[in-house]
N, C-alpha and C positions, 0 to 999 in steps of 0.2 A: 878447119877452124870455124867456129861459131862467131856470128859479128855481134862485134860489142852490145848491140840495143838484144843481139836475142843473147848473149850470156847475162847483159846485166837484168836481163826478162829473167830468166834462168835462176838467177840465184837467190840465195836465201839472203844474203847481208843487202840486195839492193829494196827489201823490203823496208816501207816507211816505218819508222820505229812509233812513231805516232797514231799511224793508222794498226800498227799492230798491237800496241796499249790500249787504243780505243776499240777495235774491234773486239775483241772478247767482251768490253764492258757495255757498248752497243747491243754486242747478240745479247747478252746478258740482261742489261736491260731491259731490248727491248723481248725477250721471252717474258720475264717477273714482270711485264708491264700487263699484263694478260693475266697472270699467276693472281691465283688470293693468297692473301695471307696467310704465312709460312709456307708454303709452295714455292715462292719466289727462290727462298733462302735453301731450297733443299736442293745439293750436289749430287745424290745416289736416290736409288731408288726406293730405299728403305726408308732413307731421311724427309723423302718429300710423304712415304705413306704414314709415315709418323706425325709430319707436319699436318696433314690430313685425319688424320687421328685423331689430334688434338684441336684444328677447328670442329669438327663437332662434338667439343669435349667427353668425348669417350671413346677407345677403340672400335674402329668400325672391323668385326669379325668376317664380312663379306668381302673386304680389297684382299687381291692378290699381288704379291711380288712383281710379277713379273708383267702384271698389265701396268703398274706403276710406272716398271721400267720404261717400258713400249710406250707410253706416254710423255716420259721425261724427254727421251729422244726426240720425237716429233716436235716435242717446244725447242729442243735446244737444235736440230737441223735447220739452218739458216742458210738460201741457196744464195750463191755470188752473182755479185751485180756486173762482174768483170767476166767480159765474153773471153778474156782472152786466158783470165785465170781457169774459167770455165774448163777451156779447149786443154788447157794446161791439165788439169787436173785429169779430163778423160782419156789427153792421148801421152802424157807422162805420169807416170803415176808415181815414179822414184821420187820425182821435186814433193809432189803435192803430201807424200809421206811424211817429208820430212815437217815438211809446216804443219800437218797436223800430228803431228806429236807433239809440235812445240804446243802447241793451243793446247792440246789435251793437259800438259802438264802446269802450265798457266794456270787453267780452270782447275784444276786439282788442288792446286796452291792457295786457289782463290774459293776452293769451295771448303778447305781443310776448318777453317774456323767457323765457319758456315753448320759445317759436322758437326763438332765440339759443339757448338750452340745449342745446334737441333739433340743433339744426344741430349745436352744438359733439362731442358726444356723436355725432354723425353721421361726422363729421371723425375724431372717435378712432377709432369703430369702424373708417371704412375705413382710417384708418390703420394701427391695431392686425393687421385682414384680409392689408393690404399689406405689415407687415411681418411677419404668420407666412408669407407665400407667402413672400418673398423668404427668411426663413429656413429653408424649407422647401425654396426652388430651393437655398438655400447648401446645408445638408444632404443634399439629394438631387446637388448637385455634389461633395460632399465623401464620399458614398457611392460615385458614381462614378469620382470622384479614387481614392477605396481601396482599391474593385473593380478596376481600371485598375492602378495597384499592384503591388494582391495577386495580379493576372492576369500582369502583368510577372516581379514576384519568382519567379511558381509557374513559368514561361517559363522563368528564368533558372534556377531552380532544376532543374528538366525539362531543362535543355541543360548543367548540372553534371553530376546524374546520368545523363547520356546521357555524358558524356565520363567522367566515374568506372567507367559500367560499363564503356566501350570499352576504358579504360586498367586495368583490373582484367580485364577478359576476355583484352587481350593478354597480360600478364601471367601471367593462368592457363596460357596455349598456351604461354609462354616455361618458365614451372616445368614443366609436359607434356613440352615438348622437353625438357629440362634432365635431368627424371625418366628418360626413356626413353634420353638418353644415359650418364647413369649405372647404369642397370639394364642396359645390353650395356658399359660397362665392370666393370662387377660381373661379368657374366657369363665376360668377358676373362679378367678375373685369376684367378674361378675355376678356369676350365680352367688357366691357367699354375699357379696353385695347386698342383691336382691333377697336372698333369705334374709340378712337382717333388718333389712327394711321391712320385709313383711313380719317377722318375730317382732319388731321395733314398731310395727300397728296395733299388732295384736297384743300387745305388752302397755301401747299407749290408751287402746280403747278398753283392756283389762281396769288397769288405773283409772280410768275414768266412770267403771263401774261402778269399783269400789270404793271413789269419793262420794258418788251418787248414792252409796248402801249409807255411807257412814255419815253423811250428811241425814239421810232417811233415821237412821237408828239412833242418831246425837237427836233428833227432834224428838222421835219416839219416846228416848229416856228423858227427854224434859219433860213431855208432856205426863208421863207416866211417874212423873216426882219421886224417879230411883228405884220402882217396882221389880223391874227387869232389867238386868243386862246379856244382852245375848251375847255368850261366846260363841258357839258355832252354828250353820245354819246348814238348812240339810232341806230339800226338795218334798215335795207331798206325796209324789209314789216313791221315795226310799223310804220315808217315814213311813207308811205303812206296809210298805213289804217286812219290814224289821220289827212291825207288831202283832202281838197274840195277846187274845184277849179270857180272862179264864170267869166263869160264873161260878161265883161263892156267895156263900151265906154268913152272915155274922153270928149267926147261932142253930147248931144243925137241930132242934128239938124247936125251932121254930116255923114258921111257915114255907114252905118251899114249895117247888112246880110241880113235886108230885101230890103233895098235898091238893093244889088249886084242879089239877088233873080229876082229883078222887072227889071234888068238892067240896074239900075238910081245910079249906082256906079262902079268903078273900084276896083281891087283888091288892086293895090298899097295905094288906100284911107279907103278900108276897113281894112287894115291891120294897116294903119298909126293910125288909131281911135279906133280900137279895142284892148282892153288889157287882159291878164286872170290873175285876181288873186287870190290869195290862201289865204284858211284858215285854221290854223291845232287846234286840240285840243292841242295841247302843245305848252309849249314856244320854241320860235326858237332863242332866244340871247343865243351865246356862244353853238350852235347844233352842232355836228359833224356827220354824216351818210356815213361809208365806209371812214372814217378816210377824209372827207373834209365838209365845209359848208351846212349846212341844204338847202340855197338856190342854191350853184351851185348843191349837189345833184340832189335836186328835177328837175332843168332846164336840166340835163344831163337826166332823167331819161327819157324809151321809151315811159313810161304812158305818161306824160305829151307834150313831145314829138309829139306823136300820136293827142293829144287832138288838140293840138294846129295848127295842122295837116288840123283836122277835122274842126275847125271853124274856118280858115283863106283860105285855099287851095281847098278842095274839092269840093265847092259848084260850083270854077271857072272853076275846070275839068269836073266838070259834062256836065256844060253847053257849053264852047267848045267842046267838042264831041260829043256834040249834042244827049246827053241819057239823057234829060230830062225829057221827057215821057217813056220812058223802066224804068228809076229810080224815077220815080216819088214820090213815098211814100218817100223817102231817100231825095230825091233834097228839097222836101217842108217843110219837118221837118227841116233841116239843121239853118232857121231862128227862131228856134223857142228853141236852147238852151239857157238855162240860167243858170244850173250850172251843175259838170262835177264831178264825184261822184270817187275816186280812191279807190281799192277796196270795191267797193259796195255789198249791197243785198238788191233785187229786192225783197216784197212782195207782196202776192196778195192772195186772196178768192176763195176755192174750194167748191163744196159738200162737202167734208170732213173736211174740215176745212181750217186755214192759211198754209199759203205756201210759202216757201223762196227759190230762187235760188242764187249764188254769182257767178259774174264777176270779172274781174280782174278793168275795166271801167264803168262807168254805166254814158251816159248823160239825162240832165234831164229838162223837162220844167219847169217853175212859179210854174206850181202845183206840182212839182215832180214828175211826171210821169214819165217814162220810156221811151225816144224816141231812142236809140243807147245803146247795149249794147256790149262790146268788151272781149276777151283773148287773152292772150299773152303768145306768148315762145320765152324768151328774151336768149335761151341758143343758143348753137350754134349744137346743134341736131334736128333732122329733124322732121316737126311737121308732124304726123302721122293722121291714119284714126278715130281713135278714141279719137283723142285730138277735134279734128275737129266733128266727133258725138258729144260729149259733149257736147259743145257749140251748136248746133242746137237745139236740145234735152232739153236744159234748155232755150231755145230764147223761141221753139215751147210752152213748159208749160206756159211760161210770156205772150207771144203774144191770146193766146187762153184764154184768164182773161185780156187781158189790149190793148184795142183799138190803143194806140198810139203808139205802138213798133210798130218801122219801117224798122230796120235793124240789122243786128247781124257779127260784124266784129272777124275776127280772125288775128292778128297780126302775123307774126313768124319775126327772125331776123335771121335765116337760109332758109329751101325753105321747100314746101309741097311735102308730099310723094306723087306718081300717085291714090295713093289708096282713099288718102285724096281729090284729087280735082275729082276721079272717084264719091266717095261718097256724093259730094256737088251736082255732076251733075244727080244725080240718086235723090237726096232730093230735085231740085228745077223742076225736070221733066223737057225730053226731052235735056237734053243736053242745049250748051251752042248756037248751033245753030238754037235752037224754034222759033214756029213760033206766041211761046207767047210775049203777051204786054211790058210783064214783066221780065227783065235781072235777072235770078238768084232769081229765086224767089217760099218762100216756099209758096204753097197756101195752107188757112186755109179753108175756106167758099169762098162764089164768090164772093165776096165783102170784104175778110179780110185775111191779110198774111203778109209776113215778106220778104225782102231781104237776103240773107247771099253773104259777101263781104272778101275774100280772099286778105290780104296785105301781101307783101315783105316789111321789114323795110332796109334799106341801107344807116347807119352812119346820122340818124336820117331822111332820104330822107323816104318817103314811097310811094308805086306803088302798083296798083291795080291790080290784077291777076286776080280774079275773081268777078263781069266778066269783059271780054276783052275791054273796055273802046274804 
């Protein structure tokens, strides 16, 4: 038999009930005194890796089960302070069995709602886990909802201003056109502008001519006490280009140039018989020329002048000076005018073909031939060497095509230059002292040539220069 102190050692009822309610809550204790939180409260090894889970608010993927385990034991292995329970425990192991089963089942008891807690607390976390994902998928869907959107709107926006600028760029090339159409009708009117301003000067200093005529002509007809009124007025060479002048007689059994030719007339009876009149291609009622009468014109002027000159007066100078034979070709035509051509032109027939020369005079026989043809320089400058060529030069081409040219006069109503009568004396050969037949005179062939007859005109008077008469 065992003695009472080692059975009552021995058994399990002589264990303090106090020390065995405190003990589990001691070890207990003092293990979660060490523990963080939710560690403390975890019974299994699951339950603390969970508790562990959730202090670092999110499952840690690296714990293992079973290091958990291995863990938990070492906190909750707590060695006895009792040598004797100690000995107890190594060298009976049946007693020390049975107490720890008790304890096992205790802590089971006591870690049961511990479980449920940590489970429940499990549940939320992954709850809470599941609903920040899904918040977090809504979120990151409603990021890409707005991206999606914002990518759409910016699209929409991008295909606005893609058509705002199309429609603004056409627009611009439409004002362009528009601009450049009105910059050449600009330019249009300018010029019509300036044309009528210039029509619009020339229409103002027009008018202002023909105040200045009509002002002239209103004084003219006052002073002239209703003598004249001009209707229309007409230039001095139109006026005689448009005149022909014809030598008639007032009575053909009266005296006339052949008569004064044969000497079976006097001058004062050839003159008294002999008229020259005029024909013009225009009308002459109400002419004006040089601001007076169509007919005192034309009687003032030196053409006509001249003409009248020539078939009233010359025939009789000839022949008192006794150059009827040195002027022969000149003296014998003199009867044979019949009309008086102001400014004419002479035609005639070449190898080459027609040919025209113009004089200022041209007289003419029945047939219109060419017997006298004359220039004039009615100015009061000096007729030179080449006025005077001219005139030879256009006789010499008529006279070499036309039989009847007989002489070739040059007018001036100033004087001849030295040059101009050296020039005539060098074209009729030998000078004016020859010991030819013929005064002045161009030869063509030996049988055919021309005179040239240099006049001074003086206040309608004319004198013969050349030749020396």
């Amino acid at each position: 038999m065992q003695a009472p102190e080692a059975a009552a050692a021995d058994s399990p009822e002589t264990v303090d009930p106090a020390e065995e309610q405190h003990e589990p809550a001691a070890a207990e204790s003092g293990s979660d005194a060490d523990e963080p939180d939710g560690l403390a409260d975890a019974a299994t090894p699951e339950a603390r890796a969970a508790a562990a889970e959730g202090e670092d608010g999110e499952a840690r993927d690296g714990d293992d089960p079973f290091s958990a385990e291995e863990k938990w034991r070492e906190a909750r292995s707590i060695p006895s302070l009792d040598p004797s329970e100690s000995s107890t425990q190594s060298g009976e192991t049946g007693g020390s069995a049975g107490t720890t089963q008790r304890r096992r089942q205790r802590k089971q008891q006591q870690s049961a709602p511990s479980d449920h807690r940590r489970q429940q607390q499990r549940k939320q976390r992954q709850e809470t886990q599941k609903r920040r994902r899904r918040e977090e998928q809504e979120a990151k869907r409603r990021r890409e909802e707005a991206a999606a959107a914002a990518a759409e709107s910016a699209k929409a926006e991008a295909s606005e201003s893609a058509e705002a600028v199309t429609e603004l760029r056409g627009q611009l090339e439409a004002a362009e056109t528009r601009r450049d159409e009105l910059a050449a009708e600009r330019d249009e009117l300018e010029a019509e502008r300036d044309e009528h301003r210039d029509r619009a000067e020339e229409l103002e200093a027009r008018v202002e001519t023909l105040e200045a005529e009509v002002e002239r002509l209103e004084a003219r007809l006052e002073s002239a006490d209703g003598e004249f009124v001009a209707e229309e007025s007409m230039s001095p060479e139109a006026a005689l280009s448009g005149t022909n002048l014809f030598v008639r007689y007032r009575r053909k059994g009266q005296a006339t140039l052949e008569d004064a030719h044969d000497g079976q007339a006097s001058r004062e009876e050839v003159i008294d018989n002999l008229r020259l009149e005029h024909h013009t291609t225009f009308d002459t009622a109400g002419l004006a020329v040089d601001d007076v009468p169509y007919e005192e014109f034309l009687r003032e002027s030196t053409e006509y002048a001249f003409a009248e000159w020539v078939v009233t007066d010359l025939l009789y100078e000839i022949g008192e000076t006794g150059n009827r034979n040195t002027l022969a070709d000149l003296f014998d035509s003199l009867p044979r005018i019949d009309r008086i051509e102001l400014r004419g032109v002479v035609g005639f027939e070449t190898e080459e073909g027609a040919e025209n020369r113009e004089f200022d005079v041209v007289f003419r026989d029945q047939m219109g031939d060419a017997l006298f043809v004359a220039d004039m320089n009615t100015t009061r400058t000096a007729t030179t060497e080449a006025m005077v060529a001219s005139l030879v030069e256009n006789a010499r081409a008529v006279a070499e095509n036309n039989d009847a040219l007989a002489t070739a006069f040059y007018v001036t109503e100033s004087f001849f230059d030295p040059e101009a009568l050296e020039a005539v004396s060098e074209e009729t050969g030998g000078g004016f002292l020859s010991r030819s037949k013929r005064m002045s005179f161009v030869k063509l062939s030996r049988k055919q040539g021309y005179h040239v007859c240099l006049v001074e005109a003086r206040n309608n008077e004319f004198h013969v220069n050349v030749p020396d008469l």
